[in-house]
N, C-alpha and C positions, 0 to 999 in steps of 0.2 A: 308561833309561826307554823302555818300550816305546811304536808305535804307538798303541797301544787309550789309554794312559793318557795323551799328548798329546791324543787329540782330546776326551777327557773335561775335562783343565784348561781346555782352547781353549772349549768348550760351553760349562762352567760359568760359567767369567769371562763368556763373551757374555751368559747369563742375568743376572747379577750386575749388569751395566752397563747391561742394559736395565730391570730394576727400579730402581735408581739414577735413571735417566733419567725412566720411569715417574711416580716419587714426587715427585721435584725440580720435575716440569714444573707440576705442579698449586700446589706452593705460589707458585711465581714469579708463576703467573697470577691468582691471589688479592691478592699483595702488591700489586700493581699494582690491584686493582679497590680497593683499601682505600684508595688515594691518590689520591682525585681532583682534579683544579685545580680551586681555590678559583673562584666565579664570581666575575666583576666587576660590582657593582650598577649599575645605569643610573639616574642619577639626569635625570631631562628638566627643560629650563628650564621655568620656572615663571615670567611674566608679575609684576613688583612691585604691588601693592597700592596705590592709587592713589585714595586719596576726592579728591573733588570743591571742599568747601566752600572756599572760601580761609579763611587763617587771618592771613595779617600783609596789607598794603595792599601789593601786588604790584607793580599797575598804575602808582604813583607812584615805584619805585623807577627812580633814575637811571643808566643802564648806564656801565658804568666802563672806561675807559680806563688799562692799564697802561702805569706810568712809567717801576718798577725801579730808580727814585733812592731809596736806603738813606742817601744817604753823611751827609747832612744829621744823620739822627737816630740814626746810629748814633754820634756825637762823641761822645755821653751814652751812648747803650744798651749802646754797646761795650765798657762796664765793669764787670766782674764783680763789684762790691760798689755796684752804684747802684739803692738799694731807696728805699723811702717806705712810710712808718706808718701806717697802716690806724685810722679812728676806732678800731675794734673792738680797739686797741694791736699786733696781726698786723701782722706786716714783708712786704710785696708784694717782692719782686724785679723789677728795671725788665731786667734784664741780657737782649739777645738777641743770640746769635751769628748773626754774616752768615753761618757754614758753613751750618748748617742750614739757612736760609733759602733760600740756594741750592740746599741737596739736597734741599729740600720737593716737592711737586705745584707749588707757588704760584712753585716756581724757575725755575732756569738753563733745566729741561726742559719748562716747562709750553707746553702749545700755543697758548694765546691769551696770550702774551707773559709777562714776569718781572712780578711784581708789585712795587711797590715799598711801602713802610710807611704812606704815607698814601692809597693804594688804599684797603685799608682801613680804619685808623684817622682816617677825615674829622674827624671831630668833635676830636681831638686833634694837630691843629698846632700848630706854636709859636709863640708861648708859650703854654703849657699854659692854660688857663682855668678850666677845668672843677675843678668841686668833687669832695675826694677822695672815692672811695667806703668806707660804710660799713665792708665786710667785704669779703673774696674771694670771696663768693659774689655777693653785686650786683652786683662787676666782670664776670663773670664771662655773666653772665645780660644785661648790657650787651651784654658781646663777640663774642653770639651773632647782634646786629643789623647786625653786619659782614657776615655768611655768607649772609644773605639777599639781598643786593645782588646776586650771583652765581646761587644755589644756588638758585635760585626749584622746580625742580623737586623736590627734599629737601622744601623747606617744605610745598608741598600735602600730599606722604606725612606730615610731623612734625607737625602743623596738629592731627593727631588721632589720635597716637597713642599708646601707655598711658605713657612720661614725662611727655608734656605735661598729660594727665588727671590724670597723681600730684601734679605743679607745679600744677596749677586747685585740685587741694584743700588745698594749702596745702604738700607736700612737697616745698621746693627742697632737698632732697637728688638727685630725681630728675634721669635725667641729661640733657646740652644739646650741642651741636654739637663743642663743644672737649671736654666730658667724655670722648668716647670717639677724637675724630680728632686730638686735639689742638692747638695753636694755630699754634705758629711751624715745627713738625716734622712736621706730616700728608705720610704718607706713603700713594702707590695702595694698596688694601686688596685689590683683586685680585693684585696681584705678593706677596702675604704673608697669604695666608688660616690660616694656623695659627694667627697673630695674634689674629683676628678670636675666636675664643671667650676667649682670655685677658683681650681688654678688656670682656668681657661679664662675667666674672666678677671682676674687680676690685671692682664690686657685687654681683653675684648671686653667691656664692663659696659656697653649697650646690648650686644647680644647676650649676654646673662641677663640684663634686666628684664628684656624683653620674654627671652625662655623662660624665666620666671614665673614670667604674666598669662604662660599659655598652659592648654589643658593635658600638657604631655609633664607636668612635671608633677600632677597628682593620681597618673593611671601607670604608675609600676617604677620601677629604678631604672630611670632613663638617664641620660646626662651626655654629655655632646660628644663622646668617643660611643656611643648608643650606634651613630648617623655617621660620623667624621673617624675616621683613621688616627689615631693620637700623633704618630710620626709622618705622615702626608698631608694629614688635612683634608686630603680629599675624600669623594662618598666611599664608606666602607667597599670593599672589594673592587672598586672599578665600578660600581655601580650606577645608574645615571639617576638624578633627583628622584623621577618616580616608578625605579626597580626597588629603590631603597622604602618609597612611603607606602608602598603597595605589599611589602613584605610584611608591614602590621597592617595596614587597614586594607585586610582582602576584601570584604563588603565596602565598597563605594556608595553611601547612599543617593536612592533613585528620585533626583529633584532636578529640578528645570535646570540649574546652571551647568550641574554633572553631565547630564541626557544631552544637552544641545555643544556642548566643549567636549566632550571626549568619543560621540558618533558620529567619526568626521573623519576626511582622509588624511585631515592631518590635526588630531588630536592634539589641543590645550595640555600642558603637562599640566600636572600638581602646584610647583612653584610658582609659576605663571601669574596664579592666585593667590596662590597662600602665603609665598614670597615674594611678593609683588616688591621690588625697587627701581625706580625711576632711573631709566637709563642716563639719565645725566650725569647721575651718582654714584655709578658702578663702577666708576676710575675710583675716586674716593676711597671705597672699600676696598680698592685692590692694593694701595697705596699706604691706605692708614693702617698700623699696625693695630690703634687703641682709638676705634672708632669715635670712642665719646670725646677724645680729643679735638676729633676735627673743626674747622672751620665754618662747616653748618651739621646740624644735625641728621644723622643719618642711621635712617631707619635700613634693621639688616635682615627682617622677613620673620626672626624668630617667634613672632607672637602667633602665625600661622591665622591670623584672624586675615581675611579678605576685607580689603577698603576697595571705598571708589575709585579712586586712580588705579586701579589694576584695572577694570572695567574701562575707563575713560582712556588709557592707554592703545586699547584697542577700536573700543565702538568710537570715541569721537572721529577717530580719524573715517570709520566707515561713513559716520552721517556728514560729514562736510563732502568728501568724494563723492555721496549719491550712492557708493554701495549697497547701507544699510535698508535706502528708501526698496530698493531694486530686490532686497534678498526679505524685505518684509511682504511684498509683492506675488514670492513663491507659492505654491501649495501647501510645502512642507510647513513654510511657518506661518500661512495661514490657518493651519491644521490646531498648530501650535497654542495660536491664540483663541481657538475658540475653547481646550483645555480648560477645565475650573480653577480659578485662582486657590493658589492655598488657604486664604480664609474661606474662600465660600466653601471647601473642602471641609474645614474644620468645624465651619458653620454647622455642614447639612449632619456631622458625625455627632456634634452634641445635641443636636434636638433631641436624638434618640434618648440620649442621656439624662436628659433634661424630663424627658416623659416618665421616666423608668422612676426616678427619685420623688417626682411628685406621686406616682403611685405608694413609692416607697412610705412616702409622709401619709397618704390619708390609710396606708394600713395601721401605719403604726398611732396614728392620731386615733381610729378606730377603735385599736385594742388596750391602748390606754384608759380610753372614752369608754368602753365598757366593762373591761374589769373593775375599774375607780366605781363605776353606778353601782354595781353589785356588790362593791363592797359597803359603799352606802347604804345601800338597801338593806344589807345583812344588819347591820349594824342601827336601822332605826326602827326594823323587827325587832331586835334583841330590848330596844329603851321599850318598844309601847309594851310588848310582853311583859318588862318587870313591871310597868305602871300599872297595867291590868291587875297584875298580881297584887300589886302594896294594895289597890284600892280592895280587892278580895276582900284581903287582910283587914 
């Protein structure tokens, strides 16, 4: 192999690896713009909800002293088959384990001391007195005049809020202090927020489904006292639907149905869309305690996906009146329409893209294409040279 044809393989290969380099550098730098860290929503505390009126007799209630003497009433309790017959022929269970009791709030750890059984249950020392109750729902509705002695803060919040309203008209289905904390095993609901929409859905078991299905229950530890008040139910602080959805999603993104619903003198809320439910239905939901119960099915907003009927709710009724004809007629949404559709947007932003990577392929096809000759080449110098040589020989 002569000079001249060394410094041409030397050249070539350099061109080769610098196309190579060239082409590789651009995609790497893309893959990465394509991957960006997910942001972390900032959810800001939000002040509980807090009316005013009193609702049980506060002021007379007697503050209590913990005892933490079990031993007495557990002789009886401590036994796993020690029930009592409900008028209503239902079997009550008497049976409470001292574990639990202990691994309660109300236990071993609680700060203002261990409580003991007739902390709360006054009214039921021994010997029993007290006539049996009804059903397990009377008991039960009883057993909530325990939590008040304590819990006076809970009560102002519960005093008025949408179980208590369901209970005033007559639905003791709806739920009460032990319904969702339970009685003898309440455990901090801040050390176990996952919890917290599971026991909300043990009656409302379409709205969980639904929250389920939407993109708030894989962007941070969200769960339905996140939005809703645990003891009102209503939007955290007094809030109205979209003080509450605007306090995480500060950027609104800037798309046609955003831009034309909320620059307006009277601005589309949030829900509108997001919770679109058919006003025929919103007795329904006011009514049913355990929506998936009802009589038709009934959608309760939480999937936050917008459907057509939120739209149709409002524009049909425009296009049969002639409004819609009259305000497509405007400038403003003449202006509108002449706008680029979102694909032709997205069209004219990938051509560029589309050019860039075909460059990308014939560099790299390039320096493929001539490294690979020059390595050939080197390599059928290297055969005719020994040939030459053996024939010498």
């Amino acid at each position: 192999m002569t000079n001249m044809h060394r410094r041409l393989i030397v050249f070539f290969t350099g061109i080769g690896i610098t196309l190579l380099v060239a082409g590789l550098v651009p995609l790497v730098a893309v893959a990465q713009e394509e991957t960006p860290m997910a942001p972390t929503p900032s959810v800001e505390e939000i002040p509980e909800f807090a009316p005013t009126e009193p609702f049980y007799d506060l002021e007379n209630v007697p503050p209590i002293e913990p005892t933490g003497d079990n031993s007495y009433c557990v002789m009886c309790h401590n036994r796993p088959l020690q029930t009592v017959t409900l008028h209503d022929g239902r079997i009550l269970n008497l049976y409470v384990s001292p574990e639990i009791i202990a691994n309660s709030v109300h236990g071993v750890n609680s700060e203002g001391g261990q409580l003991g059984c007739i902390d709360c249950h006054t009214e039921d020392s021994f010997p029993h007195s007290g006539p049996t109750p009804t059903d397990q729902r009377e008991y039960t509705f009883k057993s909530v005049t325990f939590c008040i002695n304590c819990h006076t803060d809970q009560v102002d919040a519960l005093q008025h809020g949408l179980h208590e309203q369901a209970i005033a008209r007559g639905n003791d289905a709806a739920a009460v202090c032990t319904d969702c904390h339970g009685s003898h095993d309440i455990r901090p609901v801040a050390q176990f927020p996952e919890l917290v929409a599971g026991v909300c859905g043990d009656c409302h078991a379409t709205t969980l489904a639904e929250w389920r299905s939407s993109k708030h229950v894989d962007i941070g530890p969200l769960d339905c006292a996140t939005c809703h008040s645990p003891h009102t139910q209503e939007m955290r602080g007094g809030l109205t639907v979209n003080e509450l959805c605007v306090n995480c999603h500060k950027e609104v993104p800037d798309i046609f149905a955003h831009t034309q619903h909320l620059d307006r003198e009277e601005p589309v809320g949030c829900y509108e869309c997001h919770m679109f439910v058919p006003q025929e239905l919103t007795g329904v939901l006011t009514e049913a305690v355990d929506v998936s119960t009802a009589a038709v099915p009934v959608s309760t907003g939480h999937t936050f996906a917008v459907q057509t009927a939120a739209c149709n709710a409002c524009h049909e009724e425009l296009v049969v009146s002639g409004e819609w004809e009259r305000l497509r007629t405007q400038p403003q949404v003449s202006e509108v329409a002449s706008v680029p559709s979102e694909t032709e947007t997205t069209e004219a932003e990938t051509q560029p893209v589309s050019n860039v990577q075909f460059l990308q392929g014939l560099i790299l096809g390039a320096g493929f294409g001539i490294t690979a000759a020059a390595v050939f080449v080197a390599r059928g110098n290297r055969r005719i040279r020994s040939a030459s040589e053996d024939e010498t020989d």
